[in-house]
Legacy VTK file of the C-alpha trace (Angstrom):
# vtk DataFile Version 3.0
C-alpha trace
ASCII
DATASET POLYDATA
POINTS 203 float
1.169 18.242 3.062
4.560 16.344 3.894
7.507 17.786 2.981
10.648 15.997 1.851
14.078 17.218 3.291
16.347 18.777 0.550
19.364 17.084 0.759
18.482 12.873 0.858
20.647 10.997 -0.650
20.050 8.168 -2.916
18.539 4.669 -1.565
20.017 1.625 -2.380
18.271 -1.026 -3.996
17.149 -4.052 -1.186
20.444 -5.846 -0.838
20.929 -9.829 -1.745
22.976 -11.120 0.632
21.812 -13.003 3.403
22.943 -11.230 6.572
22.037 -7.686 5.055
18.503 -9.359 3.422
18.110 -10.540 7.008
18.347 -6.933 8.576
16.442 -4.933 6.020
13.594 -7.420 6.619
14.022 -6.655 10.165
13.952 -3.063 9.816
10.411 -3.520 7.732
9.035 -6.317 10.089
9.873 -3.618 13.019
8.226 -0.518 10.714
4.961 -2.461 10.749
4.585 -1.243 14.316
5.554 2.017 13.867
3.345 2.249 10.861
0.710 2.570 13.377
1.582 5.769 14.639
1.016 9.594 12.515
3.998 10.011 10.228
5.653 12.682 11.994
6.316 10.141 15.489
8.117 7.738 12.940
11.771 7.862 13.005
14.248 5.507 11.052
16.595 6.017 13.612
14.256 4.561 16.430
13.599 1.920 13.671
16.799 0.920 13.494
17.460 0.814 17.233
14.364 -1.605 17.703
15.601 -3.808 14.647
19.060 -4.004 15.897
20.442 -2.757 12.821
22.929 -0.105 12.669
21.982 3.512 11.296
24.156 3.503 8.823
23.196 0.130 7.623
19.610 1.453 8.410
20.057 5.161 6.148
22.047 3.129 3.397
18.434 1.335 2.563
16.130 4.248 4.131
17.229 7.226 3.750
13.718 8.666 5.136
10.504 7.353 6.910
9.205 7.931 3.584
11.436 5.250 1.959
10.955 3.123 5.172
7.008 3.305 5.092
6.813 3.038 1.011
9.118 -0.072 1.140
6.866 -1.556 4.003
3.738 -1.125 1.822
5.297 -2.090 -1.290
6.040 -5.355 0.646
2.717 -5.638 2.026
0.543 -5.244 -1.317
2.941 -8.089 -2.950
1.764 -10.240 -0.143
-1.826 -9.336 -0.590
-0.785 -10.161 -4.544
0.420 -13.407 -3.701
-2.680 -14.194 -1.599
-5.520 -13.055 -4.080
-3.727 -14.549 -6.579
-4.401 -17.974 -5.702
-7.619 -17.609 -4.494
-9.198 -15.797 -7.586
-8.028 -18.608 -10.012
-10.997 -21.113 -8.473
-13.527 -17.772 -8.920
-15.542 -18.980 -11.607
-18.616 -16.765 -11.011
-19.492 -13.112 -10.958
-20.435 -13.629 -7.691
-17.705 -15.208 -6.171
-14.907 -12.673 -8.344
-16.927 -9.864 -7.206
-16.386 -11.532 -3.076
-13.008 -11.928 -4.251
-12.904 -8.023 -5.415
-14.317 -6.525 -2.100
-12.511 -8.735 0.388
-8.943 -7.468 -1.759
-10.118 -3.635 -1.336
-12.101 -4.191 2.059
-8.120 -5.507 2.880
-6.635 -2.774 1.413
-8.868 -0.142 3.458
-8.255 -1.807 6.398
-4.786 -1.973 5.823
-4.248 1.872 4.884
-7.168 2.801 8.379
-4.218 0.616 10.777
-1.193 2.391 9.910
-1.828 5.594 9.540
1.697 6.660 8.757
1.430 4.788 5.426
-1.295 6.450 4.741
-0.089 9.807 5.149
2.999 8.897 3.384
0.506 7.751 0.521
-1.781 10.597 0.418
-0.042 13.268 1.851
3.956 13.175 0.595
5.111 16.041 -2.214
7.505 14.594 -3.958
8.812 16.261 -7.937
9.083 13.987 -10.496
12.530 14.128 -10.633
12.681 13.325 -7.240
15.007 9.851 -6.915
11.805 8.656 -4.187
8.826 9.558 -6.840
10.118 5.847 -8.605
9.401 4.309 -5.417
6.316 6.036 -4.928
5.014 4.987 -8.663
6.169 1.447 -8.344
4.048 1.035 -5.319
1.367 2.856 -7.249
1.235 0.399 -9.717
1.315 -2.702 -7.853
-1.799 -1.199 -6.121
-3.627 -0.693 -9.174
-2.243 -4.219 -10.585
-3.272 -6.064 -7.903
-7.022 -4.795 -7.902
-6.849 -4.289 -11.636
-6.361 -8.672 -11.843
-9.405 -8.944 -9.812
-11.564 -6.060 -11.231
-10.708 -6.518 -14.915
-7.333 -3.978 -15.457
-5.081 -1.715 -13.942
-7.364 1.056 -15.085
-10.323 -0.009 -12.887
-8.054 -1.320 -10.621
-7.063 2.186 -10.134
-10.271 3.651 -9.797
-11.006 1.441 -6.907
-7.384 2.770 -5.210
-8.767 5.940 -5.488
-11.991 5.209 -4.086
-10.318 3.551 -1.312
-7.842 6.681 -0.271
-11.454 8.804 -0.532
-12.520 6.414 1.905
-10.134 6.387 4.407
-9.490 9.978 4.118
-13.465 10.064 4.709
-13.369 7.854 8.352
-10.429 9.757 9.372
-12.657 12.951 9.131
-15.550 11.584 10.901
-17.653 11.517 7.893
-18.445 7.999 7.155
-17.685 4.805 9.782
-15.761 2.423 9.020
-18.903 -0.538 8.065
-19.961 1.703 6.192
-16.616 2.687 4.046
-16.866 -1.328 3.640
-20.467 -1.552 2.497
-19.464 1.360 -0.171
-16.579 -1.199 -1.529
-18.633 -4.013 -1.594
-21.558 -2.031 -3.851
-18.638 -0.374 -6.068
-17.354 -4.069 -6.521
-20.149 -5.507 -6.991
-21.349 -2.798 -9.806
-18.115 -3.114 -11.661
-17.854 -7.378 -11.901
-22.112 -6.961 -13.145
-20.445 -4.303 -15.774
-17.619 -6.450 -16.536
-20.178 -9.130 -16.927
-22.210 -7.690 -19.477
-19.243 -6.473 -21.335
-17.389 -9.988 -21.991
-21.456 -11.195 -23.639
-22.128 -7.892 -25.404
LINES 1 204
203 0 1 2 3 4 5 6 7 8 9 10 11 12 13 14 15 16 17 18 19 20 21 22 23 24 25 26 27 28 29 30 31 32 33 34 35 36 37 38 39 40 41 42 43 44 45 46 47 48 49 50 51 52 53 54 55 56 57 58 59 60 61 62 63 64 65 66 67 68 69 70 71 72 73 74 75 76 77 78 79 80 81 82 83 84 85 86 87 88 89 90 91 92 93 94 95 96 97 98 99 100 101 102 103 104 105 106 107 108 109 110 111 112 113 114 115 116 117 118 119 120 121 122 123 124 125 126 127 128 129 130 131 132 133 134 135 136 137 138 139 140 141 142 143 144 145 146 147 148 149 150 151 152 153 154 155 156 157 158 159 160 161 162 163 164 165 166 167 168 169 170 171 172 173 174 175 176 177 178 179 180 181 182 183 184 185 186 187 188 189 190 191 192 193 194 195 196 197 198 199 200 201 202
């Protein structure tokens, strides 16, 4: 379990002028590196120093790694929104929105397996639900879910499959299952729930 420090203060909201936009992109461009490593060897501080960017510019926006690695993923599943999004409107058949399914959660997987920091921060962070962070954590929870749910037909089984895909990692990390066959497991599940889907829209 990760534990938050006590005393955080608040994080600003992403600012909207251009030269700070410019260096809190910077400081999330740089984070996909560290993202690589296990949360504890992440430091917004070294961050910051390979950005450029001040620290207190840097702890203004990021007051933790665990704001710094959230607002990296957050990023990164808008992206993978933005690309799925385009390609699933041409998807006419089960088959091909079922491909369509997979290769979004086969992404996802393979996103969460590379940066293992994210992951942590996903799976492992205890955060109370008063906690200023736990809005962060739940708006990246629901773009998650949302952008599976458009492909796999609602947030709700969208979420499922988010779920399946943290048991998954959390399963290759362990040695249990390899990582061909966490993606075989995706592609089944997929396939299962556009057949269901299928039947459901003609019943």
């Amino acid at each position: 379990m990760l534990q938050l420090p006590k005393d955080l203060v608040s994080m600003e909201a992403p600012p909207t002028t251009p030269r700070l936009a410019e260096r809190y992109r910077s400081m999330l461009d740089c984070t996909t590196e560290f993202a690589q490593l296990e949360y504890p060897e992440v430091e917004v501080a070294a961050v910051a120093r390979r950005a450029g960017v001040s620290l207190s510019t840097a702890y203004r926006y990021f007051p933790s790694v665990a704001h710094l690695l959230l607002a990296l993923h957050r990023r990164q599943l808008v992206e993978l929104r933005e690309r799925f999004t385009e390609r699933t409107r041409n998807a006419r058949t089960t088959e091909l929105r079922s491909r369509e399914l997979a290769g979004a959660a086969i992404e996802l997987l393979q996103m969460r397996l590379s940066q293992p920091a994210v992951n942590s921060c996903l799976d492992e962070l205890v955060v109370p639900a008063d906690h200023e962070l736990a809005r962060l954590i739940g708006e990246v929870d629901e773009l998650s879910w949302s952008v599976l749910g458009r492909l796999g037909g609602g947030a709700a089984r969208g979420k499922s499959i988010v779920l399946m895909v943290s048991g998954l990692v959390a399963a290759i990390r362990t040695g249990r299952l390899l990582p061909y066959e966490a993606e075989q497991q995706l592609k089944d599940a997929c396939a299962l729930l556009e057949r269901e889907i299928s039947v459901s829209r003609f019943a």
